[in-house]
C-alpha positions in Angstrom: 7.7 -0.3 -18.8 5.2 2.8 -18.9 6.3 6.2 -19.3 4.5 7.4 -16.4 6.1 4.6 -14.4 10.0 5.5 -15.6 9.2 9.2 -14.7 8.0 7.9 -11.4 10.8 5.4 -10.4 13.6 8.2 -11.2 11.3 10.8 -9.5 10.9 8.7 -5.8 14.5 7.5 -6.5 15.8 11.1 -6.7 13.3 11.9 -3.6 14.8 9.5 -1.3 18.5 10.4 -2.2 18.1 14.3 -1.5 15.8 13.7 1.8 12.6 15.6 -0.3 9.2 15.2 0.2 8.0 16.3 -3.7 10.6 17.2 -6.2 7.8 18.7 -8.2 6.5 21.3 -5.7 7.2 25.2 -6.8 10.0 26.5 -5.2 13.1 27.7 -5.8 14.8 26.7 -3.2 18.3 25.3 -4.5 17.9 21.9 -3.0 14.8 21.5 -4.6 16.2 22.8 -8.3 19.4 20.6 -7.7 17.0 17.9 -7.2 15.3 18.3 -10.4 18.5 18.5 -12.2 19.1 15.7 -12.1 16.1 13.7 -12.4 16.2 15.4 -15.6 19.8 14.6 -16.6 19.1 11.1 -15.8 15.2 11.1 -17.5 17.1 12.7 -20.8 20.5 10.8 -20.7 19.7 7.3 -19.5 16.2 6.9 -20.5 15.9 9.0 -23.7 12.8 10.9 -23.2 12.5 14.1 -25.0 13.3 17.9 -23.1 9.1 18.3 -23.7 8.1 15.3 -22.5 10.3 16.0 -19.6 9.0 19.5 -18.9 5.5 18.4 -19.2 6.0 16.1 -16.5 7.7 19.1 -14.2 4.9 21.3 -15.5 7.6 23.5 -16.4 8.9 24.9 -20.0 10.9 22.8 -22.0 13.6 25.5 -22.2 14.2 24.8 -18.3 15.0 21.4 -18.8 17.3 22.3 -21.2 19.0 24.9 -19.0 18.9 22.3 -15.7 20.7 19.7 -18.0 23.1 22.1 -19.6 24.3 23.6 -16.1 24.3 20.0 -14.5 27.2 18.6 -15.9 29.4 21.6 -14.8 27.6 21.5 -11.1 28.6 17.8 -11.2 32.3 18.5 -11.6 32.0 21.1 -8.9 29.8 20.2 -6.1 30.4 17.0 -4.0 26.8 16.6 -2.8 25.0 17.1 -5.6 27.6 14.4 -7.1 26.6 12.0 -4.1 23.0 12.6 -4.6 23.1 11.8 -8.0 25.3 8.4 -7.3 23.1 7.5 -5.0 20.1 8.0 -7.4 21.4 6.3 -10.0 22.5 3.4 -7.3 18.5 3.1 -6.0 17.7 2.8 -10.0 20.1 -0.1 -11.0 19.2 -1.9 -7.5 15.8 -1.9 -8.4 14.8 -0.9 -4.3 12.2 1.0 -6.0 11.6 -0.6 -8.9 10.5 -4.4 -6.8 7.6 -2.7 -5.5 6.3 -1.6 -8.9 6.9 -4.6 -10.8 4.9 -6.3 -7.9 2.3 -3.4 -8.3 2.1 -4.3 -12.0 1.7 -7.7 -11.6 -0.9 -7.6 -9.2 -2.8 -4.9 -11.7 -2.2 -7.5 -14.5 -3.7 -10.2 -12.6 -6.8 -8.4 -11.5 -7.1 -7.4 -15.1 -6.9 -11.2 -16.3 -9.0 -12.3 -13.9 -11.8 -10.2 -15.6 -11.3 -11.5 -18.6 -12.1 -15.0 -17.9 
């Protein structure tokens, strides 16, 4: 699978879970930083992806990735609905709710393109 699409699967997934309309929009506000905790705790730990690629994808520095990881595992311990949030993220990710309608995306993108090359 694509880069772009992993960001974007863990990105709506973590969306849906914390009832936000754009994880990537400039606030401050702490639902909205929770939020992106833990996209990128899950971007970094489960899929590997490096703490710039990450931040490039934010449009944020790479040193705040590092510091939302780094404070994440502590907030995990301590705060039941970020906890739940992140559960439920990871649950919409291994279910695949999100991920049916981009493989069927993908396939109709890969059909239209082997159609013009016949």
């Amino acid at each position: 699978m694509k880069n772009s699409k992993v960001f974007e699967l863990v990105i709506n997934a973590v969306q849906f879970s914390a009832g936000l309309d754009d994880l990537k929009h400039k606030t401050r506000r702490r639902e909205y930083v929770d939020a992106r905790r833990i996209a990128y705790y899950i971007l970094r730990n489960v899929h590997g992806f490096s703490f710039q690629s990450i931040a490039k994808e934010f449009d944020k520095n790479h040193a705040s990735v590092i510091h939302g990881i780094r404070d994440f595992d502590f907030l995990l311990k301590s705060d039941k609905i970020l906890n739940e949030i992140y559960n439920q993220s990871c649950n919409r990710i291994a279910q695949g709710d999100i991920r049916k309608e981009q493989i069927m995306q993908e396939i109709q993108e890969l059909q239209a393109e082997f159609l013009t090359l016949i």
